[in-house]
C-alpha positions in Angstrom: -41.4 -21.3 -6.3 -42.4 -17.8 -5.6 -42.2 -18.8 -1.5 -38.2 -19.6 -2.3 -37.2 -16.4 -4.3 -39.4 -14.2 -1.7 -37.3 -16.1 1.3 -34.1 -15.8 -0.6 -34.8 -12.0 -0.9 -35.6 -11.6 2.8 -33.0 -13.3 3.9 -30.1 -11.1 1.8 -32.2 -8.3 3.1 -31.2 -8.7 6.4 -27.8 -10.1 5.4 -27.1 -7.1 4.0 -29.1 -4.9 6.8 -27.0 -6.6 9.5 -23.6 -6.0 8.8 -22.1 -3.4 10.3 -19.7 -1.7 8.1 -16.8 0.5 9.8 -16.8 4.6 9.3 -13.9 6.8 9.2 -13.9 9.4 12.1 -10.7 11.5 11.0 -8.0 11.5 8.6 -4.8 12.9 10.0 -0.9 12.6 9.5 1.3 11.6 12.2 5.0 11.7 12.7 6.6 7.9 13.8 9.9 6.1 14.2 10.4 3.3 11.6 12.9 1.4 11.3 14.8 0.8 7.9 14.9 -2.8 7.1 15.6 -3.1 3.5 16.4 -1.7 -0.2 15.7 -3.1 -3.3 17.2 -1.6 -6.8 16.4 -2.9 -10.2 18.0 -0.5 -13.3 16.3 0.4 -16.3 16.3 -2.5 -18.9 15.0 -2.7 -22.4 13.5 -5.5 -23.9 12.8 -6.7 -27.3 9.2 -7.9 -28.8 8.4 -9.3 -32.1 5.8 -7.4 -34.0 4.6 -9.4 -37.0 8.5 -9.5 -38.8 10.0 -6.4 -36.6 11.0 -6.1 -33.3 10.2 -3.3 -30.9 12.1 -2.0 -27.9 9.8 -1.9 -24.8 11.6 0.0 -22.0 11.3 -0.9 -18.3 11.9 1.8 -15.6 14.2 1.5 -12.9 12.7 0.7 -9.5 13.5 2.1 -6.3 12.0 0.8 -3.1 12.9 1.5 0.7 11.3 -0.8 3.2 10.5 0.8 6.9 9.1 -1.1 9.7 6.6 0.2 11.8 4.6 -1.9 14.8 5.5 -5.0 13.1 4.0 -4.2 9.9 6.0 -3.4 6.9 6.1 -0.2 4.8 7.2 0.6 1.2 8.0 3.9 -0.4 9.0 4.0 -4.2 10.7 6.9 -5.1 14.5 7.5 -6.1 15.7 10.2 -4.3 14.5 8.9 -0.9 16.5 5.6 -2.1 19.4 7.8 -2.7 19.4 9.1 0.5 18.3 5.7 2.8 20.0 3.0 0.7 22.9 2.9 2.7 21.0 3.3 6.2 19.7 0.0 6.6 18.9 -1.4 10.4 18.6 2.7 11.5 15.6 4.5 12.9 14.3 7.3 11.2 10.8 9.8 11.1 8.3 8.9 8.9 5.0 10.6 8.1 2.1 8.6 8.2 -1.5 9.6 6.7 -3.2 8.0 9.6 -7.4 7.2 9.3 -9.1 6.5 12.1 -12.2 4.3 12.5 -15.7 4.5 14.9 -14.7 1.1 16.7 -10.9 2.6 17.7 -8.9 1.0 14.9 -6.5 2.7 12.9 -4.9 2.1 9.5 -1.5 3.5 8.6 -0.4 4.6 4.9 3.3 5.6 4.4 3.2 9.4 3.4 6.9 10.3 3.4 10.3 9.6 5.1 12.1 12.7 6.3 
């Protein structure tokens, strides 16, 4: 018994010792062309919930959400005034700003800052 929890410790040992895990190198923001591609509006509703003999209100808040696309992969940016402005826009090309990190084996992952 003591052979099998001795072996099962090794061997997570060098499970765990021989994975390589990736490290960021530098975080940076970069300025791309995205294409629009959709817009999605939901209003601010109110809905009501029984409490024992009562009802109370519980208020939902509106949702604003701009799509971008960007090498194939899709981007989403909640916030009303850039709906406002890119609601109407949809199928055009436009800057966005992208915090950017980059990894030790060359990859790079992209996070939606901004669109200007």
């Amino acid at each position: 018994m003591k052979k099998l929890v001795v072996l099962f410790m090794v061997a997570m040992v060098c499970m765990f010792s021989l994975t390589a895990c990736k490290k960021c190198i530098s975080k940076d923001y970069e300025t791309e062309t995205v294409k629009i591609v959709d817009e999605y509006h939901r209003g601010h509703y109110v809905t009501p919930v029984r409490c024992g003999k009562s009802f109370t209100m519980v208020s939902h808040p509106a949702v604003y959400r701009i799509t971008v696309e960007y090498e194939g992969n899709k981007y989403s940016i909640n916030d009303e005034e850039t709906y406002m402005k890119y609601s109407t826009k949809i199928d055009s090309e436009t800057k966005a700003i992208f915090y950017v990190k980059t990894y030790d084996d060359g990859s790079k992952k992209y996070y939606l800052d901004s669109i200007e």
